[in-house]
N, C-alpha and C positions, 0 to 999 in steps of 0.2 A: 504493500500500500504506500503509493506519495502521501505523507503528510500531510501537504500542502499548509492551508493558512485558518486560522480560524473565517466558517463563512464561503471557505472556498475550497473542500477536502474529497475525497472520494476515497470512501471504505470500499475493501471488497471483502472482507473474508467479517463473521458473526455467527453466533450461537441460532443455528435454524431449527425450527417447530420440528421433529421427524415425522413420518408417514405414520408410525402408528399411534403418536402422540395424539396427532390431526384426526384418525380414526376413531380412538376412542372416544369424542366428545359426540359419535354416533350421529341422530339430527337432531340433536341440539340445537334450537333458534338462537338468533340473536338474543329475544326478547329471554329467553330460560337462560343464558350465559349471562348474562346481565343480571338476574333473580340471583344470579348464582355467588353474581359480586355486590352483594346487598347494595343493587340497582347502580353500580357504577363501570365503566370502562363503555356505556352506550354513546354514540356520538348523539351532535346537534338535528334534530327534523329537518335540519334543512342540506343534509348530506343523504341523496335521494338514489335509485335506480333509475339509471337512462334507458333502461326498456325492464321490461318483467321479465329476468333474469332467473335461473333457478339460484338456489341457496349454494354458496360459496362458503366452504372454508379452507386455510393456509395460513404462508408465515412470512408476517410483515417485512420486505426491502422500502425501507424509509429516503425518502426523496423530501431535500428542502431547494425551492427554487425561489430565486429572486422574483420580484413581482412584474409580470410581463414578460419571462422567458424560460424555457424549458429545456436549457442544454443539457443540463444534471437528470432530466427524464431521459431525453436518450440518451446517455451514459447506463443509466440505472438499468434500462430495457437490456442492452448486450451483456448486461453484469448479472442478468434474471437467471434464477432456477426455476426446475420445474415444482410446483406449489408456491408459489411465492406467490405473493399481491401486492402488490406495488402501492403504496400509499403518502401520496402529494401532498406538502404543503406549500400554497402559492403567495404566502405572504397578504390573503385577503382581495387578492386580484377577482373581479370577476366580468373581468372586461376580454382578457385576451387567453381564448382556449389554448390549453398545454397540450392534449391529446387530442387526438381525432385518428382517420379512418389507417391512413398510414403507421402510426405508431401502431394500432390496435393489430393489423395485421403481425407487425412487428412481435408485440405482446405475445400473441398467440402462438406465434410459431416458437416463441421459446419455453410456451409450456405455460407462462403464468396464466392462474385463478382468475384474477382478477385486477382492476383498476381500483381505487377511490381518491378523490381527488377533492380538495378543500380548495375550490373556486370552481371554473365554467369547463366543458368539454364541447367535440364541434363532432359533426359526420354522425350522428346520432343514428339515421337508418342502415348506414353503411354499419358501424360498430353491434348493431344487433343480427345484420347480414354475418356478418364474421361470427358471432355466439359466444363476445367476452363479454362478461361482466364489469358494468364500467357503473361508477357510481357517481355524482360532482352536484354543486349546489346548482348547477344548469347549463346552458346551451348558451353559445356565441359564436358566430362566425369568424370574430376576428383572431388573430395567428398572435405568435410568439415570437422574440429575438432569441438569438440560440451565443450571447456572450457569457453565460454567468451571471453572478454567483451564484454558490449553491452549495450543498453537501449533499453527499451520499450516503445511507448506513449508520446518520446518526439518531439521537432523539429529535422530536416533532412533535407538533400539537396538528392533531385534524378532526376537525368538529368539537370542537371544546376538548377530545380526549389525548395525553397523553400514548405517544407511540415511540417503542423503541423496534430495533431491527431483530428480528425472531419473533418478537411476538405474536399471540393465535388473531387472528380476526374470522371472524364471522360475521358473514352477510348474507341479506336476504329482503324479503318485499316490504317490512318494516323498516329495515338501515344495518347498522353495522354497529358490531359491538367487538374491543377489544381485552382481550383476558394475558394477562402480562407474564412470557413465558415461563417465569417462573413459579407461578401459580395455577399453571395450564391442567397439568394432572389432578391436582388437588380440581380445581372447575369440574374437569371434564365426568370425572366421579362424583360432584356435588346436582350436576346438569341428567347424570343418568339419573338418580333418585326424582330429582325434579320431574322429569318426563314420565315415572311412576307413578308419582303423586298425582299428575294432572291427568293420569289415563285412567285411576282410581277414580277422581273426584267426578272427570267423563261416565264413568258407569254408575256412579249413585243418580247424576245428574238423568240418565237415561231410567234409573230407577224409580225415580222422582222426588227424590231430595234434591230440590231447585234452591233451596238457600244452604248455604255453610252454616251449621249450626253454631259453629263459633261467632257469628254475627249478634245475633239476640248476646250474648255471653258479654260480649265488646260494649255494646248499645247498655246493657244493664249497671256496667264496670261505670260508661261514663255519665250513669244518674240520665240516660237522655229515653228509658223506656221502664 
């Protein structure tokens, strides 16, 4: 790895999520990985699916790109493994798309999962023609300078949440939630129980226990029944 300068670095080598790591969190949603971090590591509603994508998961390659350029994305894209999601921040740009139809083909042929991207993306019909997962606060036509700065591989904020490089993400038609790789197994163990519980509470519900009885219990605690 060049060192490089603080602001202007490209990592290549990090602790990556393994295959069976990524499997064991089974289909686990976002929304249940998130229960699972007593409701934290969810991004912002407004980090969206650019088409109705199936449920993605992998292991975060971190991308910081100056506002208005995307050289460090295509750096990142030839630096992709296969499971990786590549996860952008633009510095709050949401004027000049970092991605579109070109990269996307890109993406794809090196295997990554998926896109998310904290600002605009562009080629939106094109990008669902191709069948990657691409995620951004929205659509713009307008392009990007390709001088820098930027980092590669390091820490990042997208969508209010903290991202380092390995970490698990999971995404899907709700949003994206990230569980920090070092709490990944411990989640993915906490997310199978969860999908338990809710398959349970699915068959009283089909039963006809339509309220959680612990509700009345809550309501009485706070003197409001």
């Amino acid at each position: 790895m060049n060192p490089g300068k603080p602001g202007f670095r490209v990592r290549t080598e990090w602790a990556r999520a393994k295959e069976e790591l990524l499997a064991s969190f089974g289909i686990a949603s976002s929304a249940q990985v998130a229960d699972c971090m007593s409701r934290l590591g969810a991004m912002d509603s407004g980090i969206r699916p650019v088409w109705a994508s199936p449920r993605i998961i992998g292991s975060a390659l971190t991308v910081w790109c100056h506002s208005g350029d995307n050289l460090m994305l295509h750096k990142a894209i030839s630096l992709a493994r296969e499971n990786d999601v590549i996860v952008v921040n633009t510095q709050g740009n949401l004027n000049n798309a970092v991605f579109g139809e070109l990269m996307a083909s890109s993406a794809a042929k090196m295997g990554v999962r998926a896109v998310i991207v904290d600002g605009v993306v562009r080629d939106a019909e094109a990008i669902e023609g191709i069948g990657l997962a691409v995620y951004a606060r929205g659509l713009s036509p307008g392009a990007c300078n390709k001088d820098g700065a930027g980092e590669i591989g390091g820490a990042i904020a997208c969508g209010g949440v903290a991202v380092r490089a390995g970490d698990v993400i999971v995404a899907d038609r709700d949003g994206v939630t990230v569980a920090p790789i070092e709490d990944a197994e411990m989640v993915a163990r906490m997310a199978a129980e969860q999908i338990a519980r809710e398959e349970q509470r699915l068959a009283e519900i089909a039963a006809g226990v339509v309220m959680r009885p612990e509700i009345d219990e809550i309501l009485r605690r706070m003197k409001v029944t």
